[in-house]
C-alpha positions as CSV (number, residue, x, y, z in Angstrom):
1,X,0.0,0.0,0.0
2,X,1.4,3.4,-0.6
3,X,1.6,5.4,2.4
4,X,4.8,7.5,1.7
5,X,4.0,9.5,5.1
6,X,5.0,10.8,8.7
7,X,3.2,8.2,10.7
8,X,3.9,5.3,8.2
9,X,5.3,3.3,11.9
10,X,2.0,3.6,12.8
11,X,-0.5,2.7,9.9
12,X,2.6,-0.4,9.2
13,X,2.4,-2.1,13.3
14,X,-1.3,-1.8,12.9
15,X,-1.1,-3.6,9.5
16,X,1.5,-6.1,10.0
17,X,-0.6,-7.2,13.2
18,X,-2.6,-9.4,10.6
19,X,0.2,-10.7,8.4
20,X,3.3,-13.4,8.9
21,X,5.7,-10.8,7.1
22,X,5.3,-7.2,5.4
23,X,7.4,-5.6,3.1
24,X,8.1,-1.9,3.3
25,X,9.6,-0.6,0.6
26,X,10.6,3.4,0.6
27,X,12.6,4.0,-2.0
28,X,14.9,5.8,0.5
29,X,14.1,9.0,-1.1
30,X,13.1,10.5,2.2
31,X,15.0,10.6,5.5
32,X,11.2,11.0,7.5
33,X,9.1,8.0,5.4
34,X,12.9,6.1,5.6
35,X,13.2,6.4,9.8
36,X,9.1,5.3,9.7
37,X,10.0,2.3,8.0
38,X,12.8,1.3,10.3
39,X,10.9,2.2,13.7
40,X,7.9,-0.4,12.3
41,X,10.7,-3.3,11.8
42,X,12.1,-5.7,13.9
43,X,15.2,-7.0,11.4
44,X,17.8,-4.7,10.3
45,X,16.6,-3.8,6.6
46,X,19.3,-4.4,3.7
47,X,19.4,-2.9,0.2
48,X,18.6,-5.4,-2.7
49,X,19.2,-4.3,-6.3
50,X,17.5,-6.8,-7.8
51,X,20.7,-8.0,-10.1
């Protein structure tokens, strides 16, 4: 789901509540969507470049 916002940690625990895994995938254009995304996980994210 696209939620590219400042209380993505938020709408992501209450989604991921339902689900085995979740991906969140930010693009890491923004430094505030970026430190949502890492507040809502428990494993340290890494980068994949799909080659």
């Amino acid at each position: 789901m696209p939620w590219p916002t400042p209380d993505l940690a938020k709408r992501g625990a209450t989604v991921a509540a339902d689900y085995n895994w979740v991906v969140i995938d930010t693009g890491g254009e923004c430094d505030v969507v970026v430190g949502q995304a890492l507040m809502v996980t428990d494993e340290t994210p890494s980068p994949w470049h799909g080659r």
